[in-house]
PDBQT receptor file of N, H, CA, C and O in Angstrom, charges set to zero:
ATOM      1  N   UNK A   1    -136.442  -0.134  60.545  1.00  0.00    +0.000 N 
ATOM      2  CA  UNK A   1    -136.566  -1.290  61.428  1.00  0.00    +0.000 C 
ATOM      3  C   UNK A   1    -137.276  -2.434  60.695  1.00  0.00    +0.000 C 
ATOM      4  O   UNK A   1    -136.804  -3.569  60.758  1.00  0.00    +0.000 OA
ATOM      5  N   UNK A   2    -138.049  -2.255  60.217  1.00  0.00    +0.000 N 
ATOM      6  H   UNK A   2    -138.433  -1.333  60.167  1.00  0.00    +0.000 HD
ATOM      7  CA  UNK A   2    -139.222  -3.201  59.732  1.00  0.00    +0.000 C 
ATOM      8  C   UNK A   2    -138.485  -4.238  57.998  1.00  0.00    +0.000 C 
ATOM      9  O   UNK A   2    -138.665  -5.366  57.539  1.00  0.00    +0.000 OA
ATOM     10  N   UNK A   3    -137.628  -2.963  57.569  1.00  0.00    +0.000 N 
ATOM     11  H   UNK A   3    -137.481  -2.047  57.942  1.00  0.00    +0.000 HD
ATOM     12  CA  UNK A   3    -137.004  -3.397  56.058  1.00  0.00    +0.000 C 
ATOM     13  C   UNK A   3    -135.888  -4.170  56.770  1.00  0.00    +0.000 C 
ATOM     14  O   UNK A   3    -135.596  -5.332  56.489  1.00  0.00    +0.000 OA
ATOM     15  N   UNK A   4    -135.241  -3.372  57.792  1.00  0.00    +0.000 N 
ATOM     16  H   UNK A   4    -135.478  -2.428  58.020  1.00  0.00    +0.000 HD
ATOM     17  CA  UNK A   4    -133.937  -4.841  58.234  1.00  0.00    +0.000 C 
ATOM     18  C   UNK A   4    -134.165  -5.936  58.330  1.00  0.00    +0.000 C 
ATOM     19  O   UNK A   4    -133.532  -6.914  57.932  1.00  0.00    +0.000 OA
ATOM     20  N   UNK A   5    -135.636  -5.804  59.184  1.00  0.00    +0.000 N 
ATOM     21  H   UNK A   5    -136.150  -5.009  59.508  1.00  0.00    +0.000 HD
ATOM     22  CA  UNK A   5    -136.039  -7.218  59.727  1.00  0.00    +0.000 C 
ATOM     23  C   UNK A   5    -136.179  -7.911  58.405  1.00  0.00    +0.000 C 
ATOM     24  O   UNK A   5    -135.638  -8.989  58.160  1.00  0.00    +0.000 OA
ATOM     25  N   UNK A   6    -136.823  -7.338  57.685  1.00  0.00    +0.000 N 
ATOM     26  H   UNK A   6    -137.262  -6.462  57.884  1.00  0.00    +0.000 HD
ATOM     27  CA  UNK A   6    -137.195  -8.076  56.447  1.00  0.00    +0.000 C 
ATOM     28  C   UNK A   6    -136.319  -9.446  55.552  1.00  0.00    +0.000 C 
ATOM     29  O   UNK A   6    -136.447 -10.626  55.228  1.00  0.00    +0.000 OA
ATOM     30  N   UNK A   7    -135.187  -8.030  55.444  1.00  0.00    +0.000 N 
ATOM     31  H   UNK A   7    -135.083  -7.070  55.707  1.00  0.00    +0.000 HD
ATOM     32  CA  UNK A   7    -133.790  -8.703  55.208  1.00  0.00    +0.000 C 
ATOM     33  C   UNK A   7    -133.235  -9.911  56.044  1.00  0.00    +0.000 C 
ATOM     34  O   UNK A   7    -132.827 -11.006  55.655  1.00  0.00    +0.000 OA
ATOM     35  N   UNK A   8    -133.351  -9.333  57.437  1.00  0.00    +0.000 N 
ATOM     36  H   UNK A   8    -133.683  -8.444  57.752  1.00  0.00    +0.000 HD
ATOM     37  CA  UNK A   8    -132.716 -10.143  58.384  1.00  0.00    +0.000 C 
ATOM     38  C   UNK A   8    -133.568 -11.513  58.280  1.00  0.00    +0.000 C 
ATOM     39  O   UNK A   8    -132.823 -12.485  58.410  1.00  0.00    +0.000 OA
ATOM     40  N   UNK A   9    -134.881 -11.848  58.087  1.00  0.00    +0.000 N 
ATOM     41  H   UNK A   9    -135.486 -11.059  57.981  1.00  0.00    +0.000 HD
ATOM     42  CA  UNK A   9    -135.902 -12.945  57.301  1.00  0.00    +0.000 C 
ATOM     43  C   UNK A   9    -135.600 -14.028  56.348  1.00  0.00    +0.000 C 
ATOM     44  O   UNK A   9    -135.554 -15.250  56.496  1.00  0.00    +0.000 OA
ATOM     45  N   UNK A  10    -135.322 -12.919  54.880  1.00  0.00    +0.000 N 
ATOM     46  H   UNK A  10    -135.360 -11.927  54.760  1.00  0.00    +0.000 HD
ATOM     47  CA  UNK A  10    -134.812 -13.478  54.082  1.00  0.00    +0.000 C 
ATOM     48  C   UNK A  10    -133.582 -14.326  53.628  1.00  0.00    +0.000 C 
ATOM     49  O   UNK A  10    -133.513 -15.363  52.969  1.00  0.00    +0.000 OA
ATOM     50  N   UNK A  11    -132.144 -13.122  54.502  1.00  0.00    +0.000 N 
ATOM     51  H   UNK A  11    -132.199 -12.279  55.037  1.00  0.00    +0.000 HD
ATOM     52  CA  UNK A  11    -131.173 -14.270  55.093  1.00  0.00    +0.000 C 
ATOM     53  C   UNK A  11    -131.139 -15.017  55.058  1.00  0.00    +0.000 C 
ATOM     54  O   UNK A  11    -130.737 -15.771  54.172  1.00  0.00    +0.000 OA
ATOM     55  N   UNK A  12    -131.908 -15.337  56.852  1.00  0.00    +0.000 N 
ATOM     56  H   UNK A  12    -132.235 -14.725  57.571  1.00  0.00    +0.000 HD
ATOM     57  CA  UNK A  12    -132.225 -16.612  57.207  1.00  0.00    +0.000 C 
ATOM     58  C   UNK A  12    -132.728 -17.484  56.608  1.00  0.00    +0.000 C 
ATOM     59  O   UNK A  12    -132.282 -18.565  56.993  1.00  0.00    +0.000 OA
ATOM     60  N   UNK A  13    -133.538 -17.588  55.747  1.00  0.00    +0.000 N 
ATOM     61  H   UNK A  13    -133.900 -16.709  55.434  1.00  0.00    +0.000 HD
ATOM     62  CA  UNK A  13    -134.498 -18.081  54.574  1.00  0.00    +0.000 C 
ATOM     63  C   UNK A  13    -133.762 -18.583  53.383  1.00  0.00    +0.000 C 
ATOM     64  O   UNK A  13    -134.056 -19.549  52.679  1.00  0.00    +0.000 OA
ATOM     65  N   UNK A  14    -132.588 -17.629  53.256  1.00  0.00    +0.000 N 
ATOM     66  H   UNK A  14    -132.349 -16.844  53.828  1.00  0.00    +0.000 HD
ATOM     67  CA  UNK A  14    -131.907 -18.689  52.254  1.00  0.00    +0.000 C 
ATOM     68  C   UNK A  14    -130.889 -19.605  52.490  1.00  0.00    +0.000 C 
ATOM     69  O   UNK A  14    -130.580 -20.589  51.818  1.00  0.00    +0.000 OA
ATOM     70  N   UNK A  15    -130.164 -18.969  54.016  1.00  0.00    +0.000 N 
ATOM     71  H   UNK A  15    -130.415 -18.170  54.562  1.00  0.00    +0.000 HD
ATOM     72  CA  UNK A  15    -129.107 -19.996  54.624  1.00  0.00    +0.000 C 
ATOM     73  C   UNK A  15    -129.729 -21.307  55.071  1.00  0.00    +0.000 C 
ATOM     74  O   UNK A  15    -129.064 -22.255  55.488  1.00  0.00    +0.000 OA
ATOM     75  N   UNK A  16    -131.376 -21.292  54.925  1.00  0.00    +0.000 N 
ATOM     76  H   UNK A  16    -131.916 -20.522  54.586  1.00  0.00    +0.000 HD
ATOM     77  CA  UNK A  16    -132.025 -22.582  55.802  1.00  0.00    +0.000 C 
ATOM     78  C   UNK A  16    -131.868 -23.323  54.333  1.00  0.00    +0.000 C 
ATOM     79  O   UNK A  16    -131.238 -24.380  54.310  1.00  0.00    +0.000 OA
ATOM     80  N   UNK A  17    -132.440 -22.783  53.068  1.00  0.00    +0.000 N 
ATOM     81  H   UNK A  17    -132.952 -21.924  53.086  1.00  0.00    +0.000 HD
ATOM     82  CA  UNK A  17    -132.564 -23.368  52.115  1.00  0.00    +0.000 C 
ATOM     83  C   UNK A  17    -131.562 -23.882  51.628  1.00  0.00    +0.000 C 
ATOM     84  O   UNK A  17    -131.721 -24.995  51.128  1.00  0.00    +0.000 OA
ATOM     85  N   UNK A  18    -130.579 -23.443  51.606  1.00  0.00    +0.000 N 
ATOM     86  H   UNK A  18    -130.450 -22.538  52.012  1.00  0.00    +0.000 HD
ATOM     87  CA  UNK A  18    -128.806 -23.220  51.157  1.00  0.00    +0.000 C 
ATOM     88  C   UNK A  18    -128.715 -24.475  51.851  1.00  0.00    +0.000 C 
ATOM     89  O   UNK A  18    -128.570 -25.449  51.113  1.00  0.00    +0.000 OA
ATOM     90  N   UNK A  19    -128.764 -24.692  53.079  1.00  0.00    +0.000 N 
ATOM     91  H   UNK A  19    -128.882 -23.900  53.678  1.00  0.00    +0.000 HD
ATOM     92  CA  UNK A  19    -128.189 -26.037  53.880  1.00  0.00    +0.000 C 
ATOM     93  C   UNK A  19    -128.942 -27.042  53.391  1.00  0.00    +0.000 C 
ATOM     94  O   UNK A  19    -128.398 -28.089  53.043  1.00  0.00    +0.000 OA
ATOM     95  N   UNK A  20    -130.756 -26.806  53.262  1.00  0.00    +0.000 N 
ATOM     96  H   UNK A  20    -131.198 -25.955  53.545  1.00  0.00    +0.000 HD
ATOM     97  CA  UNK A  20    -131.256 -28.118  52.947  1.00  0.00    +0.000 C 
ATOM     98  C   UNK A  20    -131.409 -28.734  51.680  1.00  0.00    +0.000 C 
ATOM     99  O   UNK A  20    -131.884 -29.850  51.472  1.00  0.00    +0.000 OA
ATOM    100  N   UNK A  21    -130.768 -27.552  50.462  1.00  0.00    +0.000 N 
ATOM    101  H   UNK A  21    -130.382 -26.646  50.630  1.00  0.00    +0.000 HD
ATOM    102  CA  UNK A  21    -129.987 -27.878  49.540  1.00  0.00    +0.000 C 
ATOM    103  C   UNK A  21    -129.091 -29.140  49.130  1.00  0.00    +0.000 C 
ATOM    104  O   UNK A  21    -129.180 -30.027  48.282  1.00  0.00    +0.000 OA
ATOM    105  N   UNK A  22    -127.922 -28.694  50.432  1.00  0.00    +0.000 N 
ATOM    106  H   UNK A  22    -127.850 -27.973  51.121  1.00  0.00    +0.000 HD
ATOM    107  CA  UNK A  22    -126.645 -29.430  50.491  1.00  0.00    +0.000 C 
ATOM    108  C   UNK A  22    -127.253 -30.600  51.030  1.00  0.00    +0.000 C 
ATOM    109  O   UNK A  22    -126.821 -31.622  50.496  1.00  0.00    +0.000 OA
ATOM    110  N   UNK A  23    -128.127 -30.795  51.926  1.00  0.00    +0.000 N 
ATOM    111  H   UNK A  23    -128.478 -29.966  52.360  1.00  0.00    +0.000 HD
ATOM    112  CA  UNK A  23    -128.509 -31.749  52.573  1.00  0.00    +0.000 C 
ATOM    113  C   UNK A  23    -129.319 -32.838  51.865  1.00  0.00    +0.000 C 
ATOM    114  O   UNK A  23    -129.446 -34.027  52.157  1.00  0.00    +0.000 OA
ATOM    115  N   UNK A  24    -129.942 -31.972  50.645  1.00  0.00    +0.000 N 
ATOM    116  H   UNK A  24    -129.839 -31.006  50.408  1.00  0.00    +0.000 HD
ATOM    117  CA  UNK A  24    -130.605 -32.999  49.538  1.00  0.00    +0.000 C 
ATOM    118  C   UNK A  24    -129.387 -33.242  48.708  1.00  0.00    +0.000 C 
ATOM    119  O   UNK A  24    -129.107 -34.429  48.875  1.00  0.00    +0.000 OA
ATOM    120  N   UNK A  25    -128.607 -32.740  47.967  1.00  0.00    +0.000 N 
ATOM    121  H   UNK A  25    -128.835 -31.775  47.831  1.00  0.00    +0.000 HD
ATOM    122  CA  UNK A  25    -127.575 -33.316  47.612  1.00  0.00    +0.000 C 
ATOM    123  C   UNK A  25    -126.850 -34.933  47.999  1.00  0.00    +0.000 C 
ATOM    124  O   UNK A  25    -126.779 -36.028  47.440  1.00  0.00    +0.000 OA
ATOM    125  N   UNK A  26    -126.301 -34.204  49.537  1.00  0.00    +0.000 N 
ATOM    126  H   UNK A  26    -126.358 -33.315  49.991  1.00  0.00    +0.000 HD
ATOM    127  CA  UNK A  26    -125.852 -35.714  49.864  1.00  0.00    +0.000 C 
ATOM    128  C   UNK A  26    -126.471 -37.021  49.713  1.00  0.00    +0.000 C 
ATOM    129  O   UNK A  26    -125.855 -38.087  49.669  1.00  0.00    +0.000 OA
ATOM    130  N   UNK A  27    -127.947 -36.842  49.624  1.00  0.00    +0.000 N 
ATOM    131  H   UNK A  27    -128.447 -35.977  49.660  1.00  0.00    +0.000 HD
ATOM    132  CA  UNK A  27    -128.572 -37.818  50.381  1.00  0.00    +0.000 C 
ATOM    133  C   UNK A  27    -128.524 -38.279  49.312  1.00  0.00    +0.000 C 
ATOM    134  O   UNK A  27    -128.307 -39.489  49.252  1.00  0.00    +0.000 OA
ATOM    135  N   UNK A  28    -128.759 -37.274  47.645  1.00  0.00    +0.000 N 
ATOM    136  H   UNK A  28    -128.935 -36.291  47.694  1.00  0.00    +0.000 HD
ATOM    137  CA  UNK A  28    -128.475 -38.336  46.444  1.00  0.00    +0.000 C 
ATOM    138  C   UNK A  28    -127.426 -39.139  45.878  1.00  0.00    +0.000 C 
ATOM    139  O   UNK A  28    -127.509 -40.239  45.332  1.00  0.00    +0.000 OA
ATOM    140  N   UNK A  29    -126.305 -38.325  46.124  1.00  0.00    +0.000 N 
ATOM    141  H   UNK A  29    -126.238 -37.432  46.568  1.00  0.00    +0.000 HD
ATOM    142  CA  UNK A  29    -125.194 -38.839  45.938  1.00  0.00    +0.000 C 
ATOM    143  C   UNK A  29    -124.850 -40.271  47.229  1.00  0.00    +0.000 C 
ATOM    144  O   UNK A  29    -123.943 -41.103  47.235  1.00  0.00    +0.000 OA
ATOM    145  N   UNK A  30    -125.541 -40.144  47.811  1.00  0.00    +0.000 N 
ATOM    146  H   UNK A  30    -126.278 -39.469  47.807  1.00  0.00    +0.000 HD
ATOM    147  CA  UNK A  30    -125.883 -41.399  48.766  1.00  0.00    +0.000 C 
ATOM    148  C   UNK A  30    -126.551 -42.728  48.505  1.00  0.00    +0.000 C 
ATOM    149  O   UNK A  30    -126.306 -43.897  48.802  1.00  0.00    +0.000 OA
ATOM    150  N   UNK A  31    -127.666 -41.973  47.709  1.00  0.00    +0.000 N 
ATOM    151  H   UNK A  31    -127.865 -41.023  47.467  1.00  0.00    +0.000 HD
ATOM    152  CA  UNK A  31    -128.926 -42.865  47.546  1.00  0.00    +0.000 C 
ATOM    153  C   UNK A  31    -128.841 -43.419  45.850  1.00  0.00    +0.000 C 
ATOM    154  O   UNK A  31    -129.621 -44.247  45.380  1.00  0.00    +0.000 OA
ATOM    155  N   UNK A  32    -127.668 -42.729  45.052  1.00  0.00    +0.000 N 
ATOM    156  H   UNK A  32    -127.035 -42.056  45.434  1.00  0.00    +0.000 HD
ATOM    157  CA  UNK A  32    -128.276 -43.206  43.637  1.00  0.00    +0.000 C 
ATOM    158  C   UNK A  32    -127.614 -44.172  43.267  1.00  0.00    +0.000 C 
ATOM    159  O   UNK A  32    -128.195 -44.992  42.555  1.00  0.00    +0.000 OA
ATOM    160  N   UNK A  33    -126.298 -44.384  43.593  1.00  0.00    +0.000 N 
ATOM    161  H   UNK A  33    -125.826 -43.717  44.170  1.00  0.00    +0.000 HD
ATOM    162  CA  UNK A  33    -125.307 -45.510  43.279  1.00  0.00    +0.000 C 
ATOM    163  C   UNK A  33    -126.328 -46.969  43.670  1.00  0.00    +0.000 C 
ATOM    164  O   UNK A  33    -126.409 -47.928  42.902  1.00  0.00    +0.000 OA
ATOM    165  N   UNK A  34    -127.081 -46.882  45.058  1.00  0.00    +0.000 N 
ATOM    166  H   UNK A  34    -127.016 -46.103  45.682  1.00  0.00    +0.000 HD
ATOM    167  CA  UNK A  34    -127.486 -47.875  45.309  1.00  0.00    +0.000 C 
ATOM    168  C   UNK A  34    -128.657 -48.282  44.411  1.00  0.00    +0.000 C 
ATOM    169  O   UNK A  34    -128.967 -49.448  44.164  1.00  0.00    +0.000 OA
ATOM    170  N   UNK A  35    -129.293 -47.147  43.936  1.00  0.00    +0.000 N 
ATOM    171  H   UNK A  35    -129.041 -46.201  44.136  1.00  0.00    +0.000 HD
ATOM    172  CA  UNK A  35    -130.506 -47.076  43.495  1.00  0.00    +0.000 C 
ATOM    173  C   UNK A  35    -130.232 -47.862  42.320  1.00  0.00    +0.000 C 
ATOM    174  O   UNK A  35    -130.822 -48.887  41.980  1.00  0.00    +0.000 OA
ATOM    175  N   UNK A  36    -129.194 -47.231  41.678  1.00  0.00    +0.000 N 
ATOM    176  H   UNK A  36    -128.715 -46.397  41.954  1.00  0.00    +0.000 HD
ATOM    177  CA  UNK A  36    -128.750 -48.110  40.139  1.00  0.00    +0.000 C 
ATOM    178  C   UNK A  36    -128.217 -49.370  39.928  1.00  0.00    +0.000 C 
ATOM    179  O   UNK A  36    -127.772 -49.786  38.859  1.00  0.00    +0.000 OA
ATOM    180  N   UNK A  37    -128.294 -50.142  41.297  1.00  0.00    +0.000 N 
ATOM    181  H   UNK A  37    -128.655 -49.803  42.166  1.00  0.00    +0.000 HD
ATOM    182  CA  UNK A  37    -127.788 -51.423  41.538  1.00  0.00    +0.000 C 
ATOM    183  C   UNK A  37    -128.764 -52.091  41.722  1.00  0.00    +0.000 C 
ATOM    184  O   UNK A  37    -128.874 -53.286  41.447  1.00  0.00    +0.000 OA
ATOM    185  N   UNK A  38    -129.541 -51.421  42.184  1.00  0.00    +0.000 N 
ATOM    186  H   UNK A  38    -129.452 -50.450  42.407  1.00  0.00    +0.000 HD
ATOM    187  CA  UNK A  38    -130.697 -52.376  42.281  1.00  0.00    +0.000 C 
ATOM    188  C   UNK A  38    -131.391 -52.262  40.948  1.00  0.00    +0.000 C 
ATOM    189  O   UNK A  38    -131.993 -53.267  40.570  1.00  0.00    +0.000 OA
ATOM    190  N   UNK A  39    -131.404 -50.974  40.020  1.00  0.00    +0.000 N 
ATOM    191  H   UNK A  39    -130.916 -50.158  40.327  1.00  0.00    +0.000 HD
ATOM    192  CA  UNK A  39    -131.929 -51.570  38.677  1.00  0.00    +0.000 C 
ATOM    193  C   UNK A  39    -131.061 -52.179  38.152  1.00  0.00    +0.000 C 
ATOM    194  O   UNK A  39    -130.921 -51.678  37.036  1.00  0.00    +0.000 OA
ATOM    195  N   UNK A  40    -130.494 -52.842  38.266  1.00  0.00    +0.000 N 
ATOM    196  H   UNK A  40    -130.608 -53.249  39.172  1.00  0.00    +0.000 HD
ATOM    197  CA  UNK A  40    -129.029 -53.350  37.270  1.00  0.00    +0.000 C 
ATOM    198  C   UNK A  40    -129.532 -54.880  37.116  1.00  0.00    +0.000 C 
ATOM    199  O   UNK A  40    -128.854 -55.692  36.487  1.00  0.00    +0.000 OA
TER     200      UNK A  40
């Protein structure tokens, strides 16, 4: 019981990370084009 949960934890723990991953991704591929225009 206690090792599933564990697992069942960690999972979760990487699908949260996994998304806020993707979620930092976008935001660069969002944010750098502009970023480099303004150093330009």
């Amino acid at each position: 019981m206690t090792r599933s949960l564990r697992v069942a934890v960690i999972v979760t723990g990487l699908l949260l990370f996994g998304s806020l991953i993707s979620e930092l991704q976008a935001m660069i591929v969002t944010v750098l084009p502009w970023y480099q225009s303004f150093y330009d």
